[in-house]
N, C-alpha and C positions, 0 to 999 in steps of 0.2 A: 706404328706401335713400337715401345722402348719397351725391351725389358731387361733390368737388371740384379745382380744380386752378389751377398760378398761373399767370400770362400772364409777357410779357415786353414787352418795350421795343422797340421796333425800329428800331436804327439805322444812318442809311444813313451806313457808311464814305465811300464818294465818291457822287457822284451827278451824271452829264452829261445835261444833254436833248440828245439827238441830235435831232428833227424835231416835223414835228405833223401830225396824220392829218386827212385831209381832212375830220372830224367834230367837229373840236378839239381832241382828245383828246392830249398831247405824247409821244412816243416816250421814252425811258429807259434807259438803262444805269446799274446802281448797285450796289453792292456792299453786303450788307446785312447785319449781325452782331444778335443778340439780347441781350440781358442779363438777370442773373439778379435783379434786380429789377420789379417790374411789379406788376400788380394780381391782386385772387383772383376769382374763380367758382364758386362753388357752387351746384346745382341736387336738391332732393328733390321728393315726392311732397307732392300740397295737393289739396284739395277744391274748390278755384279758382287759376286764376293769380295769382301775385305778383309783386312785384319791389321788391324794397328794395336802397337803395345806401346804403353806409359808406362813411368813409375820407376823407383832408384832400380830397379832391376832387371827392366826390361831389354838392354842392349841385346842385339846378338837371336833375339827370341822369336822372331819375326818368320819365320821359316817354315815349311811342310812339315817338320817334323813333332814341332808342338803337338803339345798332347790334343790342346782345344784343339787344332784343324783337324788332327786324327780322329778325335770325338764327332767332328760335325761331319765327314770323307763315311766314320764306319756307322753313323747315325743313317745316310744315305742309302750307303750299302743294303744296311738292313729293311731298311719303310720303303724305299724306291722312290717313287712320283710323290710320295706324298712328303718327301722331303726336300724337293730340288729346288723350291722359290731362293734367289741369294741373299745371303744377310750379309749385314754389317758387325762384325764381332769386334769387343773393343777390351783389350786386357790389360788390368792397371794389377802391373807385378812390385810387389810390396816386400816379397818375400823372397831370400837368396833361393839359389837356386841348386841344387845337388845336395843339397842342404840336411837331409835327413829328416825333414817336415814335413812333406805329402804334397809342396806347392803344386809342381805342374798334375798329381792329380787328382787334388780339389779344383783346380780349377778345371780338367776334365769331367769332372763330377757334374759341375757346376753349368760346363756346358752339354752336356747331355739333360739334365731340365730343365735349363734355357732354351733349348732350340727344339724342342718337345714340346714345349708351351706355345715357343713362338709358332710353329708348323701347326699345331692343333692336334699333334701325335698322341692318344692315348695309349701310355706305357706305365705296366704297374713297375711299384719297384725291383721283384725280381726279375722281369724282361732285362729295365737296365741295368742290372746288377749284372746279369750275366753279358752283356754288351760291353759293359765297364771294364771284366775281367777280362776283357782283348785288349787292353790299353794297358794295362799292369794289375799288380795283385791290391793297390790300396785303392783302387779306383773303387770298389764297391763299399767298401769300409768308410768313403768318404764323401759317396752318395747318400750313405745313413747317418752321417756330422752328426752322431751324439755317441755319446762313449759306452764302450763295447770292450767284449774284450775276442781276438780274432784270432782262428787254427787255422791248423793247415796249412798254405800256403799264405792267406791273407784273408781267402774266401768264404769263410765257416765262421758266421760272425752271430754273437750272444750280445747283446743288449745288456744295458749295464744302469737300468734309470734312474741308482740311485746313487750316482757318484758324486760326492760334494764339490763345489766347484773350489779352485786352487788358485791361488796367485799366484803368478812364475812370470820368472824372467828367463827372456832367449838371449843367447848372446853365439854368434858364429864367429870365425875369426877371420871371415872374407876367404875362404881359399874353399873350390869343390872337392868334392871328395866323393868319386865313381864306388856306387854300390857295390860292382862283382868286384872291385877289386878286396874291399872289405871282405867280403865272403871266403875269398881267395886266403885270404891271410888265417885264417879260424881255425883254430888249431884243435876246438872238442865240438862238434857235430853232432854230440849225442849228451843232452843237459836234462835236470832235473824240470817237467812243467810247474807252472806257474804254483803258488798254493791258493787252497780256498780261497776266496774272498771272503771277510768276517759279515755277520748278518749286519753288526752298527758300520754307518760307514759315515762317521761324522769324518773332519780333518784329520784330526788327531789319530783314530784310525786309522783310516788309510796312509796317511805317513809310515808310520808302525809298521803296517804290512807291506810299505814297498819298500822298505828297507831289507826285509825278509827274500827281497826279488833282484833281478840283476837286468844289465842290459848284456848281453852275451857276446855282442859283437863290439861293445865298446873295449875290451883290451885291444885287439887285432887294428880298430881305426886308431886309437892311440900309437901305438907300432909304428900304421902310414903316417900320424900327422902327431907331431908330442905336443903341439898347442894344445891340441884336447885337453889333455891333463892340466894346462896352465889356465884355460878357461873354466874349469870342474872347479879347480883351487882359488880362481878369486870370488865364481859364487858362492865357495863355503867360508872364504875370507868375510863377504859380506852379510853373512847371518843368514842365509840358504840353510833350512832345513833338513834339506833332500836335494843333492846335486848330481846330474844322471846325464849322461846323452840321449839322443833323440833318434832315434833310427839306426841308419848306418853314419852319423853321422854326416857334419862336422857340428853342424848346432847342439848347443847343450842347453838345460833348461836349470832351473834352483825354483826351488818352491820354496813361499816365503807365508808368513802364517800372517801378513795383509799386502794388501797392494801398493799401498803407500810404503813398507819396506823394500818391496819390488822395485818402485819406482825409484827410492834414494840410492840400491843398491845399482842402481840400470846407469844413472848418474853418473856414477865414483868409477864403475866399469868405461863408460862411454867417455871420460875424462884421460884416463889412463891408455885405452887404446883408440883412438877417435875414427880407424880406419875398418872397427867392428861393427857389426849388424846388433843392433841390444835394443832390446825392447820389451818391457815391463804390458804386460797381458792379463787374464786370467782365462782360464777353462770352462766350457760352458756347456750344460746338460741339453741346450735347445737346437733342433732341428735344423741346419743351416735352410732359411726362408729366402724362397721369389721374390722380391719387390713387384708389386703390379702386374702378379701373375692374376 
């Protein structure tokens, strides 16, 4: 038995640090949409563990410290015996990596219901949501792949079903960029939260209201890396309605009002810097699904 299924991207529409918990850990508001591009996971049966990575991104990835082997090591942990038969896990990384997207954990997401399906493990979703949140704070965020908007530290997460889907283009500029160190640089730790969501939430709205919003830690990765800003400016060069960072960075996204301006503008970008990750997407309200679960 095969089973596989594709991960998504995950990006955060706005994102304010409201605070920081006496543990260091920074408080969050963020409004968070998925895409239907991202990487695959597959997992079968073997006579021993494996783990082989594909795809423009996998060099280097192969290692214990992946999130998927730490997904399948704390999956163990938790279920015992009833997790031990060995798989074959197989990850096609599509997507840079430090990137400010959520790669390595969707695809921990991804393998905690894959190997819960494969094993015959029944786990509701908040068992693995709190299992998730041992791997990092978007792990649960990205076991729910539909858009939310998430507190606290990542974990306190509101469902959003009625967010209209977006065309956007990613564009990184090939270079990582270490989350604490972003953090490290942040110079107000205490930001206004998110505003209402308006009740219409056609495009046009939503635009409107995240212009009203910030990403908070993108001055501070600009600071680290000033491409940032040269990447913001040729998505609004290209008719980008809304040009924002992603995370902590280094990916930046443009929302473009169809897909086919995504796409010409993905073009004219991937022309000019050919050594850039750019990729014309859209945002998707559905459930990231099991193949042949």
């Amino acid at each position: 038995m095969k089973l596989e299924c594709a991960t998504s991207a995950k990006i955060n529409l706005a994102l304010h640090v409201t605070g920081r918990r006496a543990d260091g850990y920074h408080l969050l508001e963020s409004l968070v949409a998925f895409t239907r591009f991202g990487d695959g996971l597959s997992v079968e049966a073997a006579e021993r563990d494996v783990f082989a990575v594909s795809g423009p991104f996998g060099s280097g990835l192969e290692g214990d410290t992946n999130l998927v082997l730490r997904a399948r090591d704390l999956l163990r942990q938790h279920f015992g015996r009833a997790a031990e038969a060995p798989v074959a896990i197989t990850l096609e990384k599509n997507l840079p990596v430090a990137s400010g997207i959520g790669g390595g954990s969707s695809d921990a997401a991804a393998a905690l219901k894959l190997l819960t399906a494969f094993w015959g493990i029944e786990a509701g979703p908040d068992e693995l949501a709190r299992i998730g949140l041992k791997l990092g704070a978007d792990v649960p965020m990205c076991l729910s792949g539909q858009p939310l908007v998430a507190r606290g530290i990542g974990e306190a997460l509101e469902p959003i079903p009625a967010l209209p889907r977006l065309a956007i283009l990613l564009v990184n500029p090939g270079l990582p960029l270490a989350t604490p160190d972003v953090f490290s640089a942040l110079i107000s730790r205490e930001n206004a939260p998110l505003p209402a969501l308006p009740r219409s939430l056609g495009q046009g709205e939503l635009v409107d209201w995240l212009r009203l919003t910030r990403n908070d830690l993108e001055p501070a990765a600009q600071a680290i890396m000033p491409v940032i800003g040269g990447a913001l400016g040729l998505l609004r060069a290209e008719g980008a309605v809304l040009a924002r960072m992603s995370g902590s960075g280094a990916t930046c996204f443009g929302v473009f009002e169809t897909t086919q301006e995504a796409e010409r503008a993905g073009e004219t970008i991937a022309r000019k810097h050919p050594g850039w990750f750019v990729c014309a997407t859209e945002t998707t309200a559905s459930v990231t699904e099991l193949d042949h679960v």
